[in-house]
Structures are given as C-alpha cells and as structure tokens.
N, C-alpha and C positions, 0 to 999 in steps of 0.2 A: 624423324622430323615430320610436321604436319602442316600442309601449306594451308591457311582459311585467314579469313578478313582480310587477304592482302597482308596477312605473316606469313613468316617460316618457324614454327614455335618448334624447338627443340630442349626435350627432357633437361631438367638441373639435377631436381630431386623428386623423388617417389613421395607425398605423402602419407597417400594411405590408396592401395588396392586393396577390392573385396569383389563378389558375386553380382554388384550391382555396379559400381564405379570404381575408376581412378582418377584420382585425383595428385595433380603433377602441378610442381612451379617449374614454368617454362622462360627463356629466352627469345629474344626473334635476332634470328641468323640474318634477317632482312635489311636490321638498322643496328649500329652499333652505337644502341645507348645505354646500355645499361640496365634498362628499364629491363623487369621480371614481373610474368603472368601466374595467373593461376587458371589452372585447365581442368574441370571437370570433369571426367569424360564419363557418358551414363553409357554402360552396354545393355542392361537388362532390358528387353525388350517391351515389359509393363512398363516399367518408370519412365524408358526412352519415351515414350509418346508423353507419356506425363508429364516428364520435366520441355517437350518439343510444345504441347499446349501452353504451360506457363509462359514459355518463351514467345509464343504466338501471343497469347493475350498482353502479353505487356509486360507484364509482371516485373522484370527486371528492368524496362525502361527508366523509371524515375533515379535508379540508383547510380549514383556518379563512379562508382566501382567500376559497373559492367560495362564492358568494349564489346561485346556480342553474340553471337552462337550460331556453330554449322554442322552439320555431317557432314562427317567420311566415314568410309565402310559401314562398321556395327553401332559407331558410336553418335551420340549427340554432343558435342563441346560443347559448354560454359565458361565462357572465357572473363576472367574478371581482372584488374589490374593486382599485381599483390604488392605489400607492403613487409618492410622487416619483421621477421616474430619476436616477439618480447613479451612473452604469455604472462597476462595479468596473474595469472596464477602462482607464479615463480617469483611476481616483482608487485606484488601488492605489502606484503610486509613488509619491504626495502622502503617504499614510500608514503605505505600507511600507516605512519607512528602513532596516531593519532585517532579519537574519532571522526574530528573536522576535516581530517583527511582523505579518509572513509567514504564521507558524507561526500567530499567533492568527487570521489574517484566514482563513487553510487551516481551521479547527476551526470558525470560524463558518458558513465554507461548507459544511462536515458538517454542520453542526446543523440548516441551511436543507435541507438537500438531506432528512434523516431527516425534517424535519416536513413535503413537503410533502404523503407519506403516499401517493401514485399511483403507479399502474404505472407498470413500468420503460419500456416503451416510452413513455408519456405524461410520464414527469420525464425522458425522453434530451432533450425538445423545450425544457427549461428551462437547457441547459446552452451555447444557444447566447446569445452574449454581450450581446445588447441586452433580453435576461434582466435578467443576475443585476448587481446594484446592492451599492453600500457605504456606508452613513453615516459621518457623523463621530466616530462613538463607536464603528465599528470592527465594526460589526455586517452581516454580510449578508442579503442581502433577494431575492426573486425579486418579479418583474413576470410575469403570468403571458399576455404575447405567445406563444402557443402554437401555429407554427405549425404545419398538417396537413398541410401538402403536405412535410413533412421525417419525417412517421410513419413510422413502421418498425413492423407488428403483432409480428414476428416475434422483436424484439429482446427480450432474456432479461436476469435481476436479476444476472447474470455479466458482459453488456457493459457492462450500464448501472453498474454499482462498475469496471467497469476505465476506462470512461472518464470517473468521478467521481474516478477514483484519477490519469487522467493530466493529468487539470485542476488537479488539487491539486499535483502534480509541478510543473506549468507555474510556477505562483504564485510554491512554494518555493525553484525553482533560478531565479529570472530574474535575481538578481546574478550567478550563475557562468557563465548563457548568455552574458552579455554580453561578462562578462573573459575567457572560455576560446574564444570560438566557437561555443560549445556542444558541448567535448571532454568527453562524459562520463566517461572517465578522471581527470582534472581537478575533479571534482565531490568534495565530502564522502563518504566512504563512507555515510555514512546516505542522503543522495540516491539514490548508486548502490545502492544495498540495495532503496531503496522503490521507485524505477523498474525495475530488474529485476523485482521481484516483481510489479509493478503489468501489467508484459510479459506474465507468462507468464498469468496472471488469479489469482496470488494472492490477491487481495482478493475475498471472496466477500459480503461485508456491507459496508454504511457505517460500521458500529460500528469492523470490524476496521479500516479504515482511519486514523478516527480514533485510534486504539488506538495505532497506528502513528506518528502525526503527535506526538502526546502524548508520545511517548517519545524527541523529538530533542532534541537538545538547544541552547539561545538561543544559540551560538555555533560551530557544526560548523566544523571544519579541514577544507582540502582536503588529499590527501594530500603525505606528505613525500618526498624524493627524495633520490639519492645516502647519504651518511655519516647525514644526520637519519631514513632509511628506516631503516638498517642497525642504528642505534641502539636507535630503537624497536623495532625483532625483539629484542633483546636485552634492553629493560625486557619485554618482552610473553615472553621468555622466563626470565626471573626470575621475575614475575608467577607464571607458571603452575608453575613449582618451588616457591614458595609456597602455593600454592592447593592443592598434592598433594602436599605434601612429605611427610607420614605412609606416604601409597600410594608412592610412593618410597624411602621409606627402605626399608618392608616388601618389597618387591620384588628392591631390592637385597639385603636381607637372605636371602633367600629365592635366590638368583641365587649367592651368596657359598659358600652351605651346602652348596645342590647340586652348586658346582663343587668346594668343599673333599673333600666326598663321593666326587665322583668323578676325583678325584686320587688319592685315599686307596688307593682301589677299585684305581684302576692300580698304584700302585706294588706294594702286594700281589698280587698277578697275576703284574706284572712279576719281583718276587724270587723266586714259587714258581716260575717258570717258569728262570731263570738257576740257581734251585738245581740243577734236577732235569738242566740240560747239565752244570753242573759239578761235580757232586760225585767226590770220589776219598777212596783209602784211605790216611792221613797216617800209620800207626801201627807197632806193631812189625813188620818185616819177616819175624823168623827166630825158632825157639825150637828153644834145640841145633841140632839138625842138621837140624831141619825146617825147610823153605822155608813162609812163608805167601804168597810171590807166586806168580804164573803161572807153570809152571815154560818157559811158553815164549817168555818174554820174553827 
C-alpha cells in the first residue's frame, strides 16, 4: 500500500513492470468508492528526474485525468484517474461496420488526443494500443499506462500529428487493407490524399487533421478503371468547361480577333508586295508618230 495525495493506493493489477517503470491500477483503501487509479511508478533514476521536471513544469496540469505526483522511496508516482479497458483495438470491428463509422470513431480520437493537452513526447506514449479504449457509444478514451521507457525527449508537435495522422489512416483504410492487400493504388483517392500528405508531415496540428477527416465523405469510391476511368475524365472534363466557361469563351474570343487580325495584316502585305512585282503599263502605246514604249524593245 502507498499512502501520497492523502490516498492509501493499494495494487489491483500489474499492468506492465520493466527496467524503467510500473505501472499498476490502484484502489484507495482511504474511501470506499469504487473509484480505481492508475500509478505510474518511474524508478529509473534518468527518467525519474525526467518525468519529476515534466511534472514540475505543468505539463500534466491541463489534463482532467491527472490527480497528481509524489515520491516514496526510489519512485516518482503518476497518478491519474483510470477508466474501464475496452481496447479500441478489440472493439473497433464490433462497431466499425462502416466507413462513416470509421470516420466517427477517427474524429473521436482527435478529440481525445486535443484534450489530453501534454507534450508531444508525453502524448507519443498514449498512442500505444493498450492505451486508447472505445465505449459503446462510440466515444474514445485513453488509459493513461504511460510508459517511460518508450520516452523520446526529443520528439517534436511534427512527429507526434504525423503519427496521430498515421493512426488515424490505420482506422480509416482497414476495409481496403484487407480486400486489396493493402494496394494503396486501390484505396479511395481521399485515403490516398490523406496518407500522402500525412507521409510527407503535412499535418502540423490535430485540428488540421481533423479538418481533414471531416471532409471525407460516408461512402468514398475506390478508384475506377478501364472505359469507367475514361469516362469519368470526360464528366470531369465537362465539369470544368462549365465551371469556366465565361474565361473560355473570352479567351477564345480574344484568340479569334487576334488571329482574324493577323490574317487581315498578311493579306495586305501580301498584295502590296505582288503589286509592286507586278505592275506594268496596259495603256496607249503610240500618239501619231510617237512611240510611248521603249524604243528598244
């Protein structure tokens, strides 16, 4: 039993020990409500200071999880509220029939990921999967199993959105992984849109992401092929005679003028120049006895 914040936290279950921490869902012997903790505990003497700084800085203020953090003995405790597990991982086909399913359960995980409000290195450690949970109603959830020995200091708010962005990818495309291989060819262009982009680190926020996720739409096509591709180039080129047809016309118009222009231009050119080879004298030849031609012709 560990007495700190005015608990008596008492072991339930082991999550996960290793060389760096434990991590235990705890009780408090103190109040008999029910209520169960999660307890970090860091022994590794680099981290301890580590995770002892973040905790100094704030870091875990914003988050409505965190109840707080003490030492005893070797350890630093993390103490955060816990929540029932129902690992998304295990209950995401139960309630993802769908893509618009998908899509919602992708937007709630954006929503989890913007409120847990911690650095990017401290929420990269949320994203591994006996984390993040799904209720029935379709909502995501973290458990905050935080482990230290997966920290990265150096990790920046650029990796931490491209690998919220390639988690979200995962979610989205797992009907297409299955039926194609995972031929991203083969995928919705919206997929291959947002995975590209999510590649190169287009997503620099969670907002933009979701931003993105919002704008697919409950039914994407994968693409079409042969005669139904060709086709489509040709509504999509219709489309776009439409959408410009004013700037079209005007252009043509404009394309019309300057060639009539300069046709005009040549032709006149052209005659003064055939006049000036061929002109001659059609007219009276003689008057009396006068010659008007050369007389050495």
């Amino acid at each position: 039993m560990t007495a700190m914040l005015n608990m008596d936290l008492a072991p339930v279950r082991v999550v996960l020990a290793n060389e760096v921490n434990r991590i235990l869902v705890c009780e408090d012997r103190r109040r008999a409500t029910g209520a169960l903790y999660t307890d970090v505990a860091v022994t590794d003497p680099g981290m301890r200071r580590t995770a002892a700084a973040l905790a100094a800085s704030g870091a875990f203020s914003a988050n409505g999880e965190y109840v707080g953090s003490a030492t005893q003995g070797e350890a630093l405790h993390l103490v955060f509220r816990y929540r029932p597990e129902s690992l998304l991982a295990s209950r995401e086909d139960i309630y993802g029939t769908d893509f618009a399913h998908r899509r919602a359960m992708a937007q709630s995980l954006l929503a989890a990921c913007a409120e847990t409000q911690l650095p990017a290195a401290a929420a990269m450690l949320l994203l591994n999967g006996r984390c993040v949970n799904l209720d029935a109603s379709g909502e995501v959830y973290f458990n905050y199993f935080l482990d230290f020995a997966d920290y990265r200091e150096s990790t920046t708010q650029a990796e931490y959105c491209q690998a919220v962005a390639e988690r979200v990818f995962d979610l989205l495309s797992r009907e297409w992984a299955r039926s194609t291989g995972g031929q991203l060819p083969q995928y919705p262009r919206e997929l291959v849109a947002f995975f590209k982009k999510a590649q190169v680190g287009g997503f620099s926020t969670i907002g933009a992401i979701l931003t993105a996720v919002r704008a697919m739409p409950d039914r994407p096509q994968p693409p079409h092929r042969g005669a139904r591709l060709l086709w489509d180039k040709v509504l999509a080129g219709v489309a776009f005679v439409r959408r410009h047809s004013m700037a079209i016309f005007l252009a043509a118009l404009v394309c019309v003028t300057i060639a009539y222009a300069a046709y005009q231009i040549g032709m006149r050119m052209f005659a003064g120049s055939a006049a000036q080879e061929n002109t001659f004298y059609g007219g009276v030849q003689q008057i009396g006895e006068v010659s008007l031609t050369d007389e050495n012709e």
